[in-house]
C-alpha positions in Angstrom: 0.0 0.0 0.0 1.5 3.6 -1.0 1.9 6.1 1.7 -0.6 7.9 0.1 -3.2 5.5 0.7 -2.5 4.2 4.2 -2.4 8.0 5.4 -6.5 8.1 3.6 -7.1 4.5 5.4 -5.8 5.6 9.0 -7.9 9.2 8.5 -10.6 7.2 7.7 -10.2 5.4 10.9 -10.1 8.6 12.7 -13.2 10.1 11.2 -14.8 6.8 12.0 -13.5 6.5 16.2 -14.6 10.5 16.3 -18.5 9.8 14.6 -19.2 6.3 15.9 -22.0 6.6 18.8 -21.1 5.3 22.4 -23.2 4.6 25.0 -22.9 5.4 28.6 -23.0 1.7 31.0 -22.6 1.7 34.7 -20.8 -1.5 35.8 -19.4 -2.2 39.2 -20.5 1.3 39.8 -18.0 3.3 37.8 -19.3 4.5 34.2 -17.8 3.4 31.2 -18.8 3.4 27.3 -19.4 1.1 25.2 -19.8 0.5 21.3 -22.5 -0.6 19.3 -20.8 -3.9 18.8 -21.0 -4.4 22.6 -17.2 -3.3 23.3 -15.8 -0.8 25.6 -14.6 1.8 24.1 -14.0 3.4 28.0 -13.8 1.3 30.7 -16.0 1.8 33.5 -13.8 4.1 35.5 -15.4 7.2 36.0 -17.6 7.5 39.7 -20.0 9.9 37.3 -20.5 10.6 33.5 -22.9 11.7 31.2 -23.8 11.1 27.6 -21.7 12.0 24.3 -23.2 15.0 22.6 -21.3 16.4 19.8 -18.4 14.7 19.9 -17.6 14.9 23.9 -19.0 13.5 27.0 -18.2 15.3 31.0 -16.9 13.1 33.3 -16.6 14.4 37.0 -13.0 14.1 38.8 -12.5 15.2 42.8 -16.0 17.0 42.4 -14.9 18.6 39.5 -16.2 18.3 35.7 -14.2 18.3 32.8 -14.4 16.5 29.3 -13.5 13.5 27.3 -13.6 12.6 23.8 -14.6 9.2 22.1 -10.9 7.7 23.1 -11.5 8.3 27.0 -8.5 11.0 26.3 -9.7 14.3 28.7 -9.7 17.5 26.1 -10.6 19.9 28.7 -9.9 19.5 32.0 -11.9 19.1 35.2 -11.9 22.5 36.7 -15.8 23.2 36.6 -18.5 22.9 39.3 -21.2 21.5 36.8 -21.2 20.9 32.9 -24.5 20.3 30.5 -24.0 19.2 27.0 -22.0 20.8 23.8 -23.9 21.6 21.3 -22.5 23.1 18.0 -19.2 23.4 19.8 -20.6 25.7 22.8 -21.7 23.8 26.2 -22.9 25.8 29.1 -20.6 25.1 32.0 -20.7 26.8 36.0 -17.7 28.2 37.8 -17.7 30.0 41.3 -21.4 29.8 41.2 -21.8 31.5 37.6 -23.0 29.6 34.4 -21.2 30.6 31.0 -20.3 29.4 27.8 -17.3 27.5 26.3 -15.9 25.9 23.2 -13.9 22.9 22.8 -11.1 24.3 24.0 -12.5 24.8 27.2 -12.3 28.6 26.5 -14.8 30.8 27.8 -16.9 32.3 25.2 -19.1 35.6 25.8 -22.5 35.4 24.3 -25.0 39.1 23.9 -25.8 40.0 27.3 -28.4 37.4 28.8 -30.4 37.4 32.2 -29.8 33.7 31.8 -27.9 31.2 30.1 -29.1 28.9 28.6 -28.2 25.3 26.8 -27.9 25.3 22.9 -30.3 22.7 21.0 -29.7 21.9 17.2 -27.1 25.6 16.8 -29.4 27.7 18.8 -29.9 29.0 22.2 -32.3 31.5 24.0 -31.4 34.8 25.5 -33.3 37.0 28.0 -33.7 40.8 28.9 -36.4 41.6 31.5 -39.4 39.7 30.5 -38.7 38.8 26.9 -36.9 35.8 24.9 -34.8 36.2 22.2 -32.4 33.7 20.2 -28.7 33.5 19.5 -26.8 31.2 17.3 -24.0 29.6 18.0 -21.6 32.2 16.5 -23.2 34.5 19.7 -24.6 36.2 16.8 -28.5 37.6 17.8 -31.0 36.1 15.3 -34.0 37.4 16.9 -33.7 40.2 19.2 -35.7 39.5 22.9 -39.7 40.2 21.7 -41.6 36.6 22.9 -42.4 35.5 26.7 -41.9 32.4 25.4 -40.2 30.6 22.6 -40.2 26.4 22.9 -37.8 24.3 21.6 -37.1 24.1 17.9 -38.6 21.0 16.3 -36.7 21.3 12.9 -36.7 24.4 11.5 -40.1 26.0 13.2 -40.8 27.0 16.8 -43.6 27.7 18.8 -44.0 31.2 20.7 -46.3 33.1 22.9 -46.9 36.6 23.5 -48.8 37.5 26.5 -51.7 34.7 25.8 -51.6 34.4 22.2 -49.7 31.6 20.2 -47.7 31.4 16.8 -44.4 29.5 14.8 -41.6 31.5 14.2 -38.6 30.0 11.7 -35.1 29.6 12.9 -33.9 33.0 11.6 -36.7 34.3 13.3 -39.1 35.3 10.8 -43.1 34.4 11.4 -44.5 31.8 9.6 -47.9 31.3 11.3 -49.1 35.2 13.4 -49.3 34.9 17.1 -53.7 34.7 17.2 -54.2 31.8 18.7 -54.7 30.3 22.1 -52.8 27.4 21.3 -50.8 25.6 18.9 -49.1 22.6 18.2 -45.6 22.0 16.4 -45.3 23.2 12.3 -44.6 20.4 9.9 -45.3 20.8 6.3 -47.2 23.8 6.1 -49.6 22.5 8.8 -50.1 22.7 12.3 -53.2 22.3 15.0 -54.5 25.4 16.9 -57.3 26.6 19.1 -58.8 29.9 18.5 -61.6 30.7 20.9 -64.0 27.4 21.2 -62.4 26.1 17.6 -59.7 23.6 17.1 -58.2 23.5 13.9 -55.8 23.5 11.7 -53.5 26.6 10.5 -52.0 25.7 6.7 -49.7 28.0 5.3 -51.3 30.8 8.3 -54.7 30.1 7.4 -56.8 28.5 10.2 -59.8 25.8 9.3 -62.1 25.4 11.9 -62.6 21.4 12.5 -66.5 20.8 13.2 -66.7 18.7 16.4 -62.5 18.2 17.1 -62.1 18.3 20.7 -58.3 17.7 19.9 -55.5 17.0 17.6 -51.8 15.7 18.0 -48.9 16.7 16.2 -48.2 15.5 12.5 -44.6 15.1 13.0 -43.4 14.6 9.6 -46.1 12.5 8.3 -49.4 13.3 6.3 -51.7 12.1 8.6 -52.4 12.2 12.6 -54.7 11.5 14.9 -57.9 13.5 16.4 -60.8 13.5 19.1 -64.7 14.0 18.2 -66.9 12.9 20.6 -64.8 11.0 22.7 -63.6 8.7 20.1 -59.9 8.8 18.3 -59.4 8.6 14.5 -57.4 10.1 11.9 -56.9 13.1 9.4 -55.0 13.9 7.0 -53.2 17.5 6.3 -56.4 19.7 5.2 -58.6 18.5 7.6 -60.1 15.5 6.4 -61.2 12.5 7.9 -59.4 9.2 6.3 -60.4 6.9 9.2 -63.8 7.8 11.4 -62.9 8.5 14.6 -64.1 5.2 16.7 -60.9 3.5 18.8 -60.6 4.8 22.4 -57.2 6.3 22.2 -54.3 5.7 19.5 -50.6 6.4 18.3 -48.9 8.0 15.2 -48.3 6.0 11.8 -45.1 4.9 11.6 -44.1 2.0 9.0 -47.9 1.8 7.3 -49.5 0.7 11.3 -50.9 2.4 14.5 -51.0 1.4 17.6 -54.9 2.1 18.5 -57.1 0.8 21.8 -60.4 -0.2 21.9 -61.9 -0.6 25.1 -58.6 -1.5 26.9 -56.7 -3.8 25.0 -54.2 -2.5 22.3 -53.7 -3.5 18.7 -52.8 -2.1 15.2 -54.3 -0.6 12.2 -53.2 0.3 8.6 -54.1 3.3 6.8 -57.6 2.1 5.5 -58.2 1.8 9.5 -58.5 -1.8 9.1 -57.1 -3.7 12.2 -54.3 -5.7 11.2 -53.2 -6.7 14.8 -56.4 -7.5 16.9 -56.2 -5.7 20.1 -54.7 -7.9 22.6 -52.1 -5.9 24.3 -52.0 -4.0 27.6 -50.4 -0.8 25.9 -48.3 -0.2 22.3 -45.5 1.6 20.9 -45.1 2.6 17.2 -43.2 0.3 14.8 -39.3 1.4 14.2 -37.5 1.1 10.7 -36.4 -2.6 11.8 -40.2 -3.2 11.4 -41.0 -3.7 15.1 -43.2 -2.5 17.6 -43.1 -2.7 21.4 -46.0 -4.6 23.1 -47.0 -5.0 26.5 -48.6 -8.1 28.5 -47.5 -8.0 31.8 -43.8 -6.8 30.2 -42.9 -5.4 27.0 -41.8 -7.5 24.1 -41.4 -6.8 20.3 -43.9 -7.9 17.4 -43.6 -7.7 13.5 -45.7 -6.4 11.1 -47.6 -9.2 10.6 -48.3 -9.6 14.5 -46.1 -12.2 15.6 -43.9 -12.1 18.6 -40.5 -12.3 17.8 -39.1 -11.0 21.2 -41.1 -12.4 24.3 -42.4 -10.2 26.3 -40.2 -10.5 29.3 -38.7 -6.7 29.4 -39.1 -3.1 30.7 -38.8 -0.3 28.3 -37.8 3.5 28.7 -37.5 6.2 26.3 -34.2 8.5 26.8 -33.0 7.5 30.8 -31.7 8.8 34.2 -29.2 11.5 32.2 -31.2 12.3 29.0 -31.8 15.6 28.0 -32.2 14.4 24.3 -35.7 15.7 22.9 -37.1 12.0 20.8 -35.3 9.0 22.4 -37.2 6.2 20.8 -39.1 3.7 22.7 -38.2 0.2 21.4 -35.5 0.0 18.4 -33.7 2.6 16.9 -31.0 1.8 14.9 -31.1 -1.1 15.0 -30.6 -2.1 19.1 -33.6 -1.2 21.7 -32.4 -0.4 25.2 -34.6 -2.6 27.8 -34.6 -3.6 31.7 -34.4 -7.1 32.6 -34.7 -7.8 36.5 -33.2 -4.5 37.5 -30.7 -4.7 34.7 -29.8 -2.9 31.8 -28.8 -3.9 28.4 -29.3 -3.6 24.5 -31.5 -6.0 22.2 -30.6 -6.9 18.7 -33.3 -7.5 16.0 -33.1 -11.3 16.1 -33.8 -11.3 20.6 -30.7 -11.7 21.2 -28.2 -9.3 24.2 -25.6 -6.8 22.6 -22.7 -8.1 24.0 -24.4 -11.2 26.0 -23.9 -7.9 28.6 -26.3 -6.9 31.4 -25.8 -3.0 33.2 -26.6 -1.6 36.7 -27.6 1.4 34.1 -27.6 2.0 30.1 -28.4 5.2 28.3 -29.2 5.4 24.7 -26.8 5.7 21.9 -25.2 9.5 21.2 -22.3 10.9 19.6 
């Protein structure tokens, strides 16, 4: 091999140690990391940890926090009182009983002046002056200057925000996509989001609200075309303008995900497809939505895994838990995700594979989910 090539080969390998995902074990209570092929890539040695997140985790040494990257090697040392999580190279860290920012060089960055500081999420972060909410990015640059009393998290590009008791969606530069008229309103996807405006619930598409006759609610479409809705006590589903594609009769129900929903009737748990037909009879004490491995969580006394044609491939012998003790992470996944689903097995903790078998044959005192 020319020197050329083994010099691309071993950045290759670099790239690939820095982006890989770990996640954070407890065993023999010290905190290590592991891989997704089940092998440390830390060894349990730290008394306290938290997740990866962009690239670095904090790790707390004589009551002091400092930070690690993917090879256990500490990039900035443990001379802070408390850390959170980095973010677009900026994590909010406390010192002498003040909060500020740094980078990854463990340099203090100043950000426009704030009443508070707050964590970055997805490049941005809120500031405050008096009463009023603003947003910076993570250049410290203002994108919108203080106006809202509140401003929620970003999901994607749109945010919710409130002023005094009305509600509306701003974009991430800041602009307003849907005006702040209504008493309240659910997250922006596609042109489309749920609102209440007086006695009416709704939907707002592209800033036009469309009163829905009888809705007495409606969830968030979250990226797909269709969701579901209450009228008179009963759930069923509509699609982006409004319109019923299945009649509202199951007792309570779940998003679309992979063709199916999870929906009750009465109080036993099954699945439909998007005719409404029920292609899993309910039999289940609760339901999770199917993951991109094509299975769904289901619940008897425990939690195990079916397919989409109903069968139980993974007995249900398990406790499940989105996100866990240290997760700050907005849509940890109940059941599979990526591939491995994080469950509890007698007070243990530990990662299943597709096929029912243990990541690593390896139980955990504790086991958070998967980050970089």
């Amino acid at each position: 091999m020319s020197t050329k090539n083994l010099l691309f080969v071993l950045l290759l390998a670099v790239n690939f140690v820095g982006a890989q995902e770990l996640a954070l074990v407890k065993k023999d209570e010290k905190f290590g990391y592991i891989t997704r092929t089940g092998d440390f890539a830390i060894q349990p040695k730290y008394k306290v940890a938290k997740n990866f997140s962009d690239g670095l985790a904090a790790f707390e040494e004589g009551k002091k926090w400092g930070f690690i990257n993917p090879k256990g090697e500490v990039v900035i040392p443990a001379t802070f009182d408390d850390a959170k999580y980095f973010d677009s190279g900026i994590c909010v860290v406390s010192k002498d009983k003040k909060w500020f920012y740094i980078n990854k060089k463990g340099e203090t960055v100043q950000s426009p002046p704030t009443e508070k500081v707050f964590d970055f999420e997805e490049g941005l972060a809120y500031i405050k002056q008096g009463e009023k909410i603003g947003i910076i990015n993570a250049q410290m640059k203002v994108v919108l200057e203080p106006k809202y009393d509140i401003i929620k998290s970003f999901n994607g590009n749109y945010a919710r925000v409130k002023n005094g008791d009305r509600w509306g969606i701003i974009d991430r530069t800041g602009k307003v996509i849907v005006d702040p008229l209504y008493d309240d309103i659910g997250d922006y996807s596609k042109g489309v989001a749920w609102a209440k405006n007086g006695t009416a619930i709704g939907l707002v598409i592209e800033n036009k609200f469309k009163a829905l006759d009888g809705v007495e609610k409606i969830w968030d479409f979250e990226d797909q075309t269709i969701t579901y809705a209450k009228k008179n006590e009963k759930i069923g589903f509509i699609d982006m303008k409004g319109n019923w594609v299945i009649d509202p009769k199951f007792d309570k129900a779940r998003a679309f995900s992979e063709g199916l929903a999870p929906v009750c009737v009465g109080k036993l748990w099954g699945y439909i497809n998007t005719k409404g037909d029920l292609v899993v009879q309910p039999t289940y004490e609760d339901a999770e939505v199917f993951s991109a491995e094509g299975l769904a969580p289901v619940k008897e006394k425990n939690w195990g895994f079916i397919n989409k044609t109903g069968k139980l491939v993974i007995p249900t012998q398990y406790g499940i838990s989105a996100g866990g003790l240290f997760a700050f992470f907005k849509k940890d996944d109940k059941g599979f995700s990526n591939g491995l689903a994080r469950v509890k097995n007698e007070k243990k903790w530990g990662f299943l594979k597709p096929d029912g078998t243990v990541l690593g044959n390896q139980w955990f005192d504790q086991a958070e989910p998967f980050k970089k």
